[in-house]
C-alpha positions as CSV (number, residue, x, y, z in Angstrom):
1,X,6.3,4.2,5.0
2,X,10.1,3.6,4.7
3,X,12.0,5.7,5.4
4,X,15.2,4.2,4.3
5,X,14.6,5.4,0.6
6,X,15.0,9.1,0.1
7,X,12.8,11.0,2.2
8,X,11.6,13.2,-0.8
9,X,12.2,13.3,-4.0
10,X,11.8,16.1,-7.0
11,X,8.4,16.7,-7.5
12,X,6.3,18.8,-10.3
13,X,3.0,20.7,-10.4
14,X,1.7,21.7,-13.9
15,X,-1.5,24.3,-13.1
16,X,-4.6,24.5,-15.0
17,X,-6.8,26.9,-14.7
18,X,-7.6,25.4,-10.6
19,X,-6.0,22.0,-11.3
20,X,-2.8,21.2,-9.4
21,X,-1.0,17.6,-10.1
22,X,2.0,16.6,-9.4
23,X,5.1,14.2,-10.9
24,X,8.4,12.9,-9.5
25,X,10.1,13.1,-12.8
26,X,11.7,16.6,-14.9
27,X,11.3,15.5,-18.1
28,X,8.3,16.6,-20.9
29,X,6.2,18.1,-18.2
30,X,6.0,21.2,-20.2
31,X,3.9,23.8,-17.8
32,X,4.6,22.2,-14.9
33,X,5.7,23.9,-11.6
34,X,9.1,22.2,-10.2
35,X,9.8,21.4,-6.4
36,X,13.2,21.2,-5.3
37,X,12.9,19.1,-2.1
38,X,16.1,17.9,-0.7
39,X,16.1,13.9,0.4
40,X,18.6,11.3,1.9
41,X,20.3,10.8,-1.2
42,X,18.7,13.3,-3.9
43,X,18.7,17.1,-3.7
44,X,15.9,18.3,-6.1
45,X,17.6,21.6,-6.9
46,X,20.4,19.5,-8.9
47,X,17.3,19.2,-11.5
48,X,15.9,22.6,-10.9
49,X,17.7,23.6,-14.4
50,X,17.1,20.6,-16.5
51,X,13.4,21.0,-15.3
52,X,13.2,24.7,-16.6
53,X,14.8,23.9,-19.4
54,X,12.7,20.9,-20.6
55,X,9.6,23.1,-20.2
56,X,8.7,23.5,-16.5
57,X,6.7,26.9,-15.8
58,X,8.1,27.5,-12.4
59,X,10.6,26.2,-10.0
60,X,10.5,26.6,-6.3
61,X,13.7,26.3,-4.3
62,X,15.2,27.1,-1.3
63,X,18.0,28.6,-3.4
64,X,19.4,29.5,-6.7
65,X,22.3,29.8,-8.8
66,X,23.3,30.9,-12.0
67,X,22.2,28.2,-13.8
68,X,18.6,28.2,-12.5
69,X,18.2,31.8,-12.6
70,X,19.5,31.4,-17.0
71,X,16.8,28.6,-17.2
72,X,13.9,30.3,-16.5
73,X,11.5,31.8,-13.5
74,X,12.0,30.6,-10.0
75,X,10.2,31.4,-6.6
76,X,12.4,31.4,-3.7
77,X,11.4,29.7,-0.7
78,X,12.9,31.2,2.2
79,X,13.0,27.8,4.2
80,X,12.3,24.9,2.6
81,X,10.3,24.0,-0.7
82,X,8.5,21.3,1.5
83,X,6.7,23.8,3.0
84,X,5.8,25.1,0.1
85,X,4.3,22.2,-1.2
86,X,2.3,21.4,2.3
87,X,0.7,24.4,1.8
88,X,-0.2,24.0,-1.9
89,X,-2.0,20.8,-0.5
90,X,-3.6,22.5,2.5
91,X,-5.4,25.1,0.0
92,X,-6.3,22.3,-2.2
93,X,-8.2,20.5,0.4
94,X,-9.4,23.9,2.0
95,X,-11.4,24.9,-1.2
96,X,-12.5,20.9,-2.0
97,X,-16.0,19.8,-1.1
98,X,-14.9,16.5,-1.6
99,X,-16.0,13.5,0.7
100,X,-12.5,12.1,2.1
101,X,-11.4,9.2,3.2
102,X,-8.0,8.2,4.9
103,X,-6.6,4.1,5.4
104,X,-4.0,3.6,7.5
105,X,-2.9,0.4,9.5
106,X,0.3,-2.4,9.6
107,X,-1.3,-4.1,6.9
108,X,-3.7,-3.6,3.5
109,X,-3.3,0.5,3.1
110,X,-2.7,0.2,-0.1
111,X,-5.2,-2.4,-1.4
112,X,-7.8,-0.9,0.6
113,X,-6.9,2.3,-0.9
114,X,-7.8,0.7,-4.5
115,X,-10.4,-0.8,-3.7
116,X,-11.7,2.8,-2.2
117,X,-10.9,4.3,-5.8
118,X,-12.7,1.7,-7.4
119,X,-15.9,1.4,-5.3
120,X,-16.5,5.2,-5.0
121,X,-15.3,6.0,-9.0
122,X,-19.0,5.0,-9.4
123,X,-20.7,7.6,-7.8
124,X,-18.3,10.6,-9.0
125,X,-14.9,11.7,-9.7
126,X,-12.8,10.0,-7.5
127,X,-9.1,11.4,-6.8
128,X,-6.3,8.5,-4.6
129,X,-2.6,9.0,-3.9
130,X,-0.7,7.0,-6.3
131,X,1.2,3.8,-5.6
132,X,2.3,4.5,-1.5
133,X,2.3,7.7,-1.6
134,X,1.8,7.9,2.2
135,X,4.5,10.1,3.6
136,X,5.8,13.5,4.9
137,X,6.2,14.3,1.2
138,X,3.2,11.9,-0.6
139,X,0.4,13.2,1.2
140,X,0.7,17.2,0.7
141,X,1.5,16.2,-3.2
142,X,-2.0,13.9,-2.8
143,X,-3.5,16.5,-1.9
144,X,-2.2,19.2,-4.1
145,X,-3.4,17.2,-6.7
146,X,-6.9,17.6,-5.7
147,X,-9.1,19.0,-8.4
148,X,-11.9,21.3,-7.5
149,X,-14.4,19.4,-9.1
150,X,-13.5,16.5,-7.3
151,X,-16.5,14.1,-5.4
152,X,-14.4,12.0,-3.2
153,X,-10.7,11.6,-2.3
154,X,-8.8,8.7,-1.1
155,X,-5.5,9.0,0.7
156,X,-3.0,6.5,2.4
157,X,-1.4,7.4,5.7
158,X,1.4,5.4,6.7
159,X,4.1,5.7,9.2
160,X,7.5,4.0,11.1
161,X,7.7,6.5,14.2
162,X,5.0,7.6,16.7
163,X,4.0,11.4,15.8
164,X,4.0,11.1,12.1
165,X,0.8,10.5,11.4
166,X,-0.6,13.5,13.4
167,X,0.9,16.3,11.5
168,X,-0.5,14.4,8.1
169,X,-4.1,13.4,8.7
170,X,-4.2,17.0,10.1
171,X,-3.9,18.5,6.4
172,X,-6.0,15.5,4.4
173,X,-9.0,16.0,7.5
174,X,-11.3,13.0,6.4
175,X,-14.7,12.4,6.9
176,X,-14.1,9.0,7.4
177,X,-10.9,7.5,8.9
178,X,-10.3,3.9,8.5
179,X,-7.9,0.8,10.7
180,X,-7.3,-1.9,8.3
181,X,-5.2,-3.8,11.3
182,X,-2.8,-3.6,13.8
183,X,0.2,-6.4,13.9
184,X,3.7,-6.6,14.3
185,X,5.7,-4.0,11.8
186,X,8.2,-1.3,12.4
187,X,8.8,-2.8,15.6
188,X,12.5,-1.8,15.8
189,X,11.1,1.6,16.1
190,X,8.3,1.1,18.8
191,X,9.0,-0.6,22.6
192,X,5.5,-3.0,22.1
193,X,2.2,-3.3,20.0
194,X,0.3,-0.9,21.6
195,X,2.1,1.6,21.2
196,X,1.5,1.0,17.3
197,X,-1.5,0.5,18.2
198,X,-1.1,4.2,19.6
199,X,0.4,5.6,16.6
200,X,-2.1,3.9,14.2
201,X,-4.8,5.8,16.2
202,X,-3.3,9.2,15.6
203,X,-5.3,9.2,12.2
204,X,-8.6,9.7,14.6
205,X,-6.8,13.4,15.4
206,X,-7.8,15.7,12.2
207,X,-10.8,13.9,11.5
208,X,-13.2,16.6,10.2
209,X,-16.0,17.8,12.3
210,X,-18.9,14.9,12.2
211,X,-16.5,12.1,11.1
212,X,-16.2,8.6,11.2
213,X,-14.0,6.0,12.5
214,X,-13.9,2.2,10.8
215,X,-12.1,0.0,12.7
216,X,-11.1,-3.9,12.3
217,X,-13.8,-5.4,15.4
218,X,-11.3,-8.3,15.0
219,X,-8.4,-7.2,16.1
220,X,-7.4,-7.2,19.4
221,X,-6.8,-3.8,19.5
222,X,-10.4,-2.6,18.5
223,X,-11.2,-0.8,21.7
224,X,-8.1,0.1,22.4
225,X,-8.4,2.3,19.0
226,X,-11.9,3.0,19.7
227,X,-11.4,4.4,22.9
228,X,-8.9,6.7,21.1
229,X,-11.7,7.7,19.0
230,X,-13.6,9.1,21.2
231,X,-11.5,10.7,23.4
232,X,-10.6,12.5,19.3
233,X,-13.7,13.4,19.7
234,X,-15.3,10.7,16.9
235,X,-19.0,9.7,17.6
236,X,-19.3,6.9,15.5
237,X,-17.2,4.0,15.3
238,X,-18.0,1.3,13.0
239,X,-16.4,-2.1,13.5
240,X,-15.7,-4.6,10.4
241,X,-15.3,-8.6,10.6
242,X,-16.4,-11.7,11.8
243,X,-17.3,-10.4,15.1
244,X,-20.8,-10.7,16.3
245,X,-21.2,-6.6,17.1
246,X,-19.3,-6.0,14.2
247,X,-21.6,-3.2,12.4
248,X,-20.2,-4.4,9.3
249,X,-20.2,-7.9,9.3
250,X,-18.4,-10.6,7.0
251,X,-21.7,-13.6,6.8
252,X,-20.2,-16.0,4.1
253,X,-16.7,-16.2,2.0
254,X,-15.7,-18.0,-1.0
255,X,-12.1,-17.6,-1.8
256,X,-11.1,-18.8,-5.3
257,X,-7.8,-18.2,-7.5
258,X,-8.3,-15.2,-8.1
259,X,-11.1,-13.8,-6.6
260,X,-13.7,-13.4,-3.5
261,X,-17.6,-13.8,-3.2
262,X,-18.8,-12.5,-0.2
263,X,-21.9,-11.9,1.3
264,X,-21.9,-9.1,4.4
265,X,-24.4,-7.3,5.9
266,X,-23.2,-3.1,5.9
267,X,-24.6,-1.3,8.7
268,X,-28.0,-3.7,8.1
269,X,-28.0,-3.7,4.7
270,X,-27.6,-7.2,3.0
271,X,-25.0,-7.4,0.2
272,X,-23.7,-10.2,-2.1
273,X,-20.7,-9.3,-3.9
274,X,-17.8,-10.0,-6.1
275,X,-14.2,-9.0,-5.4
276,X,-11.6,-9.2,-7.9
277,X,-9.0,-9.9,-5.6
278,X,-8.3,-13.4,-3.9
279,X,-7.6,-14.0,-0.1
280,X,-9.7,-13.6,3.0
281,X,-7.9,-10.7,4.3
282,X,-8.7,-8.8,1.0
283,X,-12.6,-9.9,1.5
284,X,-12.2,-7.8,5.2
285,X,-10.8,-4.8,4.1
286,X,-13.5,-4.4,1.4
287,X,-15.9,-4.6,4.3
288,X,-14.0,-1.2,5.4
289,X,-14.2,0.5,1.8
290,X,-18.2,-0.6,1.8
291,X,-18.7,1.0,5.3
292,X,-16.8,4.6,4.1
293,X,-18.9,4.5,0.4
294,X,-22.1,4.5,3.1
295,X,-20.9,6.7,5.6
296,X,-19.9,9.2,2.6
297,X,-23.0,9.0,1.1
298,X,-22.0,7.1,-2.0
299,X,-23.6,4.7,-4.1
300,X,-23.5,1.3,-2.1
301,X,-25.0,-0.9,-4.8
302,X,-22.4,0.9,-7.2
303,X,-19.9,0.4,-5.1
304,X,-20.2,-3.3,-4.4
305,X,-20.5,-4.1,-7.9
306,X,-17.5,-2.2,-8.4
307,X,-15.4,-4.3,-6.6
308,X,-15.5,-7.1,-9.1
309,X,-13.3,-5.3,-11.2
310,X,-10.5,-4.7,-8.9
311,X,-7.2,-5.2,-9.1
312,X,-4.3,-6.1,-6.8
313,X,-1.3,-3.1,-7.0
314,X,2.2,-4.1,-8.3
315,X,3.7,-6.1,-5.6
316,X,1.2,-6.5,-3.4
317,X,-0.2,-9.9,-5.0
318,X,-0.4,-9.1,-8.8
319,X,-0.4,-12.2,-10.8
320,X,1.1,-13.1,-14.2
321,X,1.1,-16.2,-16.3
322,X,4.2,-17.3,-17.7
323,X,5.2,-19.7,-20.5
324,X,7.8,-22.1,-19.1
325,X,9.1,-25.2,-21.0
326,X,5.4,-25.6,-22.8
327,X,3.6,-25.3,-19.9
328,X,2.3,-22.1,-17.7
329,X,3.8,-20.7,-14.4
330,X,1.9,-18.4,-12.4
331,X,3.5,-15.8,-10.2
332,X,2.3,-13.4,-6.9
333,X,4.2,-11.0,-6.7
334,X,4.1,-9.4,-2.9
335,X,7.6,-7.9,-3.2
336,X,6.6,-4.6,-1.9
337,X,6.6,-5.1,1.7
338,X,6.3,-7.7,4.6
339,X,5.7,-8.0,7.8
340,X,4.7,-11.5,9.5
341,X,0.7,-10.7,9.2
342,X,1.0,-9.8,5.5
343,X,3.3,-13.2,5.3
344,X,0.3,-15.0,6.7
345,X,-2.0,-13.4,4.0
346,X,0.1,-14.2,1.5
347,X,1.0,-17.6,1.8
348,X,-3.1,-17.7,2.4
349,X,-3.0,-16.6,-1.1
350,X,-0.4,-19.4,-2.3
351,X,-2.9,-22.0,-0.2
352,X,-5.9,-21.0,-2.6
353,X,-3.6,-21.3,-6.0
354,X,-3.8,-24.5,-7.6
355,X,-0.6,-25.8,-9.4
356,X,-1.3,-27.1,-13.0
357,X,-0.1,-31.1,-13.5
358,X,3.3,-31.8,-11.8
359,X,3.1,-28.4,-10.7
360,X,4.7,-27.4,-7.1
361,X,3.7,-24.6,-4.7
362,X,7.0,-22.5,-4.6
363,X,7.5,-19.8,-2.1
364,X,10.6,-17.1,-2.6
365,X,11.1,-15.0,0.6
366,X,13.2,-12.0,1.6
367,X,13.9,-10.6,4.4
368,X,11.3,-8.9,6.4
369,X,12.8,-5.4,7.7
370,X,12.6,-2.9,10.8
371,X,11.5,-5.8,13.3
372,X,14.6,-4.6,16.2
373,X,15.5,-7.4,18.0
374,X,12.4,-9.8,17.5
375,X,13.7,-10.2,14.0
376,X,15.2,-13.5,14.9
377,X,12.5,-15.1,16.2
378,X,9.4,-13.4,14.1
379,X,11.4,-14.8,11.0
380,X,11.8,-18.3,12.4
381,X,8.1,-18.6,13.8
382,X,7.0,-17.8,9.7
383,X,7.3,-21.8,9.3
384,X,3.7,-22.3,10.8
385,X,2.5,-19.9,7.7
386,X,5.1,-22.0,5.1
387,X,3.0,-24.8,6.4
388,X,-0.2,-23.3,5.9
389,X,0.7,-22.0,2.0
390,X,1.0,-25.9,1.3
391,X,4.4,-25.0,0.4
392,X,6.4,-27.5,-1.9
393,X,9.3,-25.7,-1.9
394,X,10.8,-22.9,0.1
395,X,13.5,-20.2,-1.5
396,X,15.0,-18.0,1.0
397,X,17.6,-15.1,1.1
398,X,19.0,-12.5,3.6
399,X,20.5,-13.2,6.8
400,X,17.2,-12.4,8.9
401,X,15.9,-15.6,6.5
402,X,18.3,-17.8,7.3
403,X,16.3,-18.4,11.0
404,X,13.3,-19.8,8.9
405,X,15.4,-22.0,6.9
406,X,17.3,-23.1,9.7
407,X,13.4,-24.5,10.5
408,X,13.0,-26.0,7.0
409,X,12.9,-29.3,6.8
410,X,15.4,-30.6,3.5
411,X,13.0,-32.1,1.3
412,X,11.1,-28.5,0.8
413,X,13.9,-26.4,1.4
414,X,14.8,-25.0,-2.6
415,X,17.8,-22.6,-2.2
416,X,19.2,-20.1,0.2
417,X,21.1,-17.2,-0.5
418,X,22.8,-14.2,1.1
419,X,21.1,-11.3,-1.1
420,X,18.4,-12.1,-3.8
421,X,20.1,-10.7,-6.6
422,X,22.3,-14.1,-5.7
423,X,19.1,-15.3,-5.4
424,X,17.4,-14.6,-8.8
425,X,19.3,-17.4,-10.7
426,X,19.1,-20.5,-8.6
427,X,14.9,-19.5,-8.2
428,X,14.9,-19.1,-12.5
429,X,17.1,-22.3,-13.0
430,X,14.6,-24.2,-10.6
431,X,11.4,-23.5,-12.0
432,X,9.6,-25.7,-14.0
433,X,5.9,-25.9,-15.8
434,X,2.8,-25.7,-13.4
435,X,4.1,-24.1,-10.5
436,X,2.6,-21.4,-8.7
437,X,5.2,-19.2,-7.1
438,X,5.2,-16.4,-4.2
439,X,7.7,-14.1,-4.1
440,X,7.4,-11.7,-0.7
441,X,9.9,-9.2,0.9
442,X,10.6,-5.8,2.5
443,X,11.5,-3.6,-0.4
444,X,15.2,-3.5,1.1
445,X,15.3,-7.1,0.1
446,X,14.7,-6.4,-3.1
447,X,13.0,-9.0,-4.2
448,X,11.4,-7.5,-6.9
449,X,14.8,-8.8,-8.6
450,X,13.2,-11.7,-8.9
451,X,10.2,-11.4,-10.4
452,X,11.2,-9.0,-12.9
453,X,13.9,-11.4,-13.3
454,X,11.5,-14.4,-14.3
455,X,9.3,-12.0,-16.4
456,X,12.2,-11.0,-18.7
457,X,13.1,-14.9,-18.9
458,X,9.1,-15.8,-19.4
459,X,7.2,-14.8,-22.0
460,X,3.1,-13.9,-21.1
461,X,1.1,-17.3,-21.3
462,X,-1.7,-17.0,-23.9
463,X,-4.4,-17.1,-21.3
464,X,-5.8,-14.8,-18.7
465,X,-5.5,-15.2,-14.8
């Protein structure tokens, strides 16, 4: 969760019949209720109007003027629409007989929230938050969205401060509550590890009555969250990894381009599977979606062969294949977010992607954000992980960067820059046909620049990933 973009934007509901869903933007959503939720740099009453106007059945505000009041029918929240909205969610999930399932954790919330959708769409009508919708504002519109009918919901929890995800999992109330991982993110806002660690374990808090705990056996934190657990009240806890007592446990791994085939055993049943996603720590986390389709009660065997058709998110390792000079490209984009564990996994990824003939290993780096005052450091120790990508070449930009290539030795280092919009051309004028390129921020770098940069340059190779 970031909380340096707005804090909420301007949300709709369109009801049918018992069906609530929700979307962030006022235009030809005819039907549609209208939230006007104020945020850090948006006010959603400023659209409240065009909203009504372009077809929306209702509008709820926190107050009105003229212009609303012309444009149609409005229901007047007395203290803020917000609330309004939490409690549309909280009635959702009250009349929903759905199996639930919440991720949080410092790295993976998002891919294992795929992966969830995709192994449990085979065994019923699966409902997941869209993109990161993981906040004070994404979660009661996840849940608002919640259709009756629904078999099983997936929702992301994320957070940046101690106490936020308390007040969250206590409306989504899972069955099954899952870690991905504990590692060093947000840390400007938190004095050490465990307490992350402590926050992380905040999700164990609404669990609902008889629900589960999955939890990375790996991580050095495991009992610290497990002991959390219990003292939540939780009565099973199921570990995930390599470990020996891990309940569900990782046997063998292949890792390919663009893909996993793993062979686990879930809570003593023997699986062989393929995962349409490529890098070992994708092949763990889909130990922790396996483990919540069996403690929901879900099709396992459906849900393992599931997995082979899914897909990485945008920016958090989605490929494309790119003409360049006659030759192809291919680019990972991971410009959603860093931290330095998902900078190991993804220069993991680079590792397993093969350059074509001539081709170089290229990594493009931003700044990695809200790391207080072990920025300096946590930036310049990345080199061990530039190492282990078998980088070629190293682009780098933001002044937090400047510590690893300070490290860089001059025959990989590519370009450095001060922003990557500075950035964008010298990585554009430097690539050539074969490479294989990573390109991995904190969404304040904005490094997404860069790959849409080299997508509007690049046409689409003829050939598939």
């Amino acid at each position: 969760m970031n909380w340096s973009r707005p804090q909420a934007e301007s949300l709709k509901l369109r009801r049918r019949e018992t069906r609530w869903r929700f979307h962030r933007h006022p235009h030809h959503q005819a039907g549609r209720h209208f939230v006007a939720i104020k945020g850090e740099r948006h006010d959603g009453h400023d659209f409240v109007a065009q909203a009504l106007k372009a077809g929306a059945g209702l509008a709820v505000v926190s107050r009105s003027d003229q212009a609303m009041r012309e444009a149609g029918p409005l229901l007047i929240v007395a203290n803020d629409p917000l609330n309004g909205l939490e409690n549309m969610g909280r009635a959702a999930r009250k009349r929903s007989k759905a199996g639930i399932v919440a991720v949080t954790g410092s790295v993976g919330k998002t891919s294992t929230k795929e992966m969830l959708r995709t192994a449990l769409g085979g065994s019923g009508l699966t409902h997941a938050s869209d993109k990161s919708f993981n906040n004070h504002w994404g979660v009661p519109l996840t849940l608002a969205r919640l259709r009756r009918e629904t078999a099983y919901g997936v929702f992301e929890i994320g957070m940046n401060h101690a106490g936020e995800i308390t007040p969250l999992v206590a409306m989504v109330r899972p069955h099954v509550a899952i870690v991905t991982t504990v590692a060093a993110s947000h840390l400007g806002n938190f004095p050490s590890l465990d307490a992350i660690a402590d926050a992380k374990a905040e999700i164990f808090t609404g669990l609902a009555e008889g629900g589960h705990a999955v939890i990375n056996r790996d991580n050095p934190y495991f009992d610290r969250l497990a002991q959390a657990a219990r003292k939540a009240g939780i009565a099973q806890i199921v570990g995930f990894g390599h470990h020996a007592e891990a309940e569900v446990r990782l046997e063998k791994l292949a890792l390919h381009d663009t893909c996993c085939c793993v062979t686990a055993s879930i809570m003593g049943e023997h699986l062989i599977y393929k995962l349409g996603l490529p890098g070992e720590h994708m092949a763990m986390n889909s130990l922790a979606v396996l483990a919540a389709v069996k403690l929901l009660g879900a099709d396992l065997a459906r849900g393992a062969l599931a997995l082979a058709s899914a897909q990485s998110p945008q920016g958090r390792g989605l490929r494309h294949v790119l003409t360049v000079n006659g030759g192809d490209i291919v680019v990972i984009d991971e410009s959603y977010n860093a931290n330095p564990a998902s900078m190991s996994a993804a220069f993991g990824l680079l590792a397993h992607t093969k350059p074509g003939k001539r081709g170089r290993r290229i990594a493009v780096l931003g700044d990695m954000l809200e790391l207080g005052t072990q920025g300096p450091r946590l930036h310049a120790g990345l080199a061990e992980a530039v190492d282990a990508g078998k980088t070629d070449v190293l682009y780098a930009c933001g002044p937090l960067m400047a510590h690893l290539w300070e490290q860089t030795p001059a025959a990989r280092r590519g370009a450095y820059a001060e922003t990557s919009e500075t950035l964008k051309d010298l990585v554009l004028d430097g690539l050539q046909a074969g490479d294989a390129v990573m390109i991995k921020g904190s969404l304040g770098s904005r490094m997404g620049l860069i790959v849409d940069a080299i997508r509007a340059k690049f046409k689409p190779a003829n050939r598939e990933i």
